[in-house]
N, C-alpha and C positions, 0 to 999 in steps of 0.2 A: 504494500500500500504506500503511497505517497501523498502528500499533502502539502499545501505552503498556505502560509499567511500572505495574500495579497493584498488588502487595505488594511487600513486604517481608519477609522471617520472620528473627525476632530471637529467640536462644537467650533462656528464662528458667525461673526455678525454681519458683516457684510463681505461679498465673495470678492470682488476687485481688491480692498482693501487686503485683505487675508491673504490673496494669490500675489501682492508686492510687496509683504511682508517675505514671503518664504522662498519668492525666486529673488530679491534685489538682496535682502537683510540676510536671507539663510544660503544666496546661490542654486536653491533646488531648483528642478524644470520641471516647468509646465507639460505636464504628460498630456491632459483630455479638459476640456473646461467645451461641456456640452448642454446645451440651453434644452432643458426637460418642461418646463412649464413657462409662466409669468415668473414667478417666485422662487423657480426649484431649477438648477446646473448641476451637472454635475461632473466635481473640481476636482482633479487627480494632481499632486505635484509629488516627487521623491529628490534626494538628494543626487548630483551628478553622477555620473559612473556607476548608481546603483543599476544591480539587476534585483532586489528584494521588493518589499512591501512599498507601496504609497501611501499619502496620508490623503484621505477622500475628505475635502473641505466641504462643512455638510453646513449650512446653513440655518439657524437656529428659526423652529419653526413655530416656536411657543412660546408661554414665560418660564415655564415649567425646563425648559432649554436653554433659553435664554439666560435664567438665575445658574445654569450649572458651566457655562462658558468660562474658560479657562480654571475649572478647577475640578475637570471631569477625574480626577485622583485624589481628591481628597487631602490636598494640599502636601503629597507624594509626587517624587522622580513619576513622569509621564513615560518620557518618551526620550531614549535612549540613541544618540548621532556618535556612531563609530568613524572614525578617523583616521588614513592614512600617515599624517601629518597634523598632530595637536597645535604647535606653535603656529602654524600658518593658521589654520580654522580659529583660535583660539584669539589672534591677533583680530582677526576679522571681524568678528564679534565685539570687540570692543571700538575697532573701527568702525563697527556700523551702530554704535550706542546702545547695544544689547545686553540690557542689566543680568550683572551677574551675581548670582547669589552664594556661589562658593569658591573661592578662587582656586587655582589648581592647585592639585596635589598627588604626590606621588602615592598610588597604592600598591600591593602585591600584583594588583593584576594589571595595572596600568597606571596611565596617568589620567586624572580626572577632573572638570570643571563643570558646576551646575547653573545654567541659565534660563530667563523667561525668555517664552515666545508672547509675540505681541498683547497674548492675552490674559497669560499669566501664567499659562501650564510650563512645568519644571521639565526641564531637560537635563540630561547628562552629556556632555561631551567628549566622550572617550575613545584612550590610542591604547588598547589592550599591548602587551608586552609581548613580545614576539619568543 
């Protein structure tokens, strides 16, 4: 049997706003941003050179959705960005004014830095140890 995780769907408020967040701020590409309704797209972006999982920019469609945008974890590490090159990613993110909330540090299994995406959800940025 085989199986893969292919999305992700991440609460956000408005789709333009969200998809210049993640491709200018985060570098990811625009995969599929395809017009389903008036109100409803549907926004695929992943990080460059990935071949894994997207994150499906899902559009908050309630208040009930709404109230739960950027803190679909429970104010927990979300969403985990593996790394080539830490210092260059890691640089970038400060060049792009991307609050950090743990500054790096060396673990057993790598090096690691915890950031918000535009809406609050926590990220890890890590270059696991070869």
């Amino acid at each position: 049997m085989k199986q893969n995780l292919v999305h992700i769907s991440i609460l956000v408020d408005d789709y333009d706003r969200a998809i210049a967040f993640y491709t200018k701020k985060l570098r990811f590409k625009l995969v599929e941003d395809t017009v389903l309704t008036d109100a409803k797209r549907w926004v695929l972006v992943k990080p460059e050179g990935s071949e894994g999982c997207a994150l499906l920019l899902a559009k908050a469609a309630n208040e009930a959705q709404t109230q739960r945008i950027g803190d679909q974890a429970g104010g927990r590490v979300f969403l985990f960005l593996q790394t080539d090159n830490f210092e260059r990613d890691y640089q970038h993110l400060i060049d792009n004014n991307i609050v950090i909330i743990r500054e790096p540090s060396d673990e057993t299994y790598g090096k690691v830095a915890v950031f918000k995406d535009l809406y609050g959800n926590l990220w890890d940025l890590i270059e696991y140890k070869k």
